[in-house]
Wavefront OBJ file of the C-alpha trace (Angstrom):
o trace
v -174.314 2.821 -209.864
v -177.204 2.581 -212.019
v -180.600 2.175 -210.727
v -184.144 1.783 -213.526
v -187.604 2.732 -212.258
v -190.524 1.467 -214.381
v -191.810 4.338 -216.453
v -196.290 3.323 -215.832
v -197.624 5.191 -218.805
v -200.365 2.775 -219.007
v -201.276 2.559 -215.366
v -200.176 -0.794 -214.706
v -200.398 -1.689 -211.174
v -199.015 -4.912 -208.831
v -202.460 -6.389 -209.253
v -202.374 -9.056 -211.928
v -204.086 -8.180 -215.474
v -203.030 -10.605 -217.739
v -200.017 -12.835 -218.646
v -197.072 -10.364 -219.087
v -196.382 -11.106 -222.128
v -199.419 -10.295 -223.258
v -199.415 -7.484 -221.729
v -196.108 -6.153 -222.785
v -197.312 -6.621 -226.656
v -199.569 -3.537 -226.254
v -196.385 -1.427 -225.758
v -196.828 1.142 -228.801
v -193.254 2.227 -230.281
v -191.060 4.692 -229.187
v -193.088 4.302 -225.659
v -190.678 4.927 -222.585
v -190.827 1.979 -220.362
v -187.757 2.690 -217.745
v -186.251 5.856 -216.187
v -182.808 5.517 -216.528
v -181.164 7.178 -213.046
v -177.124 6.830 -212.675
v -175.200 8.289 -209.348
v -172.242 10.569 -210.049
v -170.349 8.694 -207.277
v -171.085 5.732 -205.152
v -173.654 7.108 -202.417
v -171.613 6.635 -199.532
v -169.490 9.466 -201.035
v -172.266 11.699 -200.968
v -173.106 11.035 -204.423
v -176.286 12.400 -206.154
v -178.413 10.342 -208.280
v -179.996 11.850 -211.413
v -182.134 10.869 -214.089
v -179.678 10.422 -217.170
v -182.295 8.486 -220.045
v -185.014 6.240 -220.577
v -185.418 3.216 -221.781
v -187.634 3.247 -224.973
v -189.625 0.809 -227.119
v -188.490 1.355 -230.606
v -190.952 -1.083 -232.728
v -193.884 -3.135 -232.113
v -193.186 -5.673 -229.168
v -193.543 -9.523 -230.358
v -192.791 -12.458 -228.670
v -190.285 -15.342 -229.954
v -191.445 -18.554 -231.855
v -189.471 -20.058 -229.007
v -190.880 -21.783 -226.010
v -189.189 -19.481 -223.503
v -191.208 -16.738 -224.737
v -188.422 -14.021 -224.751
v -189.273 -10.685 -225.779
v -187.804 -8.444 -228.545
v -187.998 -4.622 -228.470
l 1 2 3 4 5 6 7 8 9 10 11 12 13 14 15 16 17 18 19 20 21 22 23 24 25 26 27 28 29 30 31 32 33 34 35 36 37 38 39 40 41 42 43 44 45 46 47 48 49 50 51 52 53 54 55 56 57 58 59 60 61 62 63 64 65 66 67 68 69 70 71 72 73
């Protein structure tokens, strides 16, 4: 099983700031934006879970000339 956490490195909170899009634009590169946590066995085993990566921005963060407004990273 594999489980991400939000990695807050710019003190985002639940409150709303601005449209997340916008928002997600200000992510620099190489910024980590999940913890990546796996389990070694399902949990009902007895399984431990353990931080195995992150998830990191590689290049500046743009939004699509499409109306759905997907992101690329």
């Amino acid at each position: 099983m594999v489980e991400l956490e939000p990695y807050n490195v710019y003190g985002w909170t639940d409150k709303y700031q601005n449209d997340f899009t916008d928002q997600l634009t200000l992510l620099k590169p190489n910024t980590s934006i999940f913890k990546v946590f796996a389990y070694d066995k399902p949990p009902e085993l007895g399984g431990y879970e353990m931080l195995c990566g992150y998830i990191v921005s590689r290049s500046k963060t743009v939004t699509s000339l499409w109306a759905d407004k997907h992101l690329f990273f």
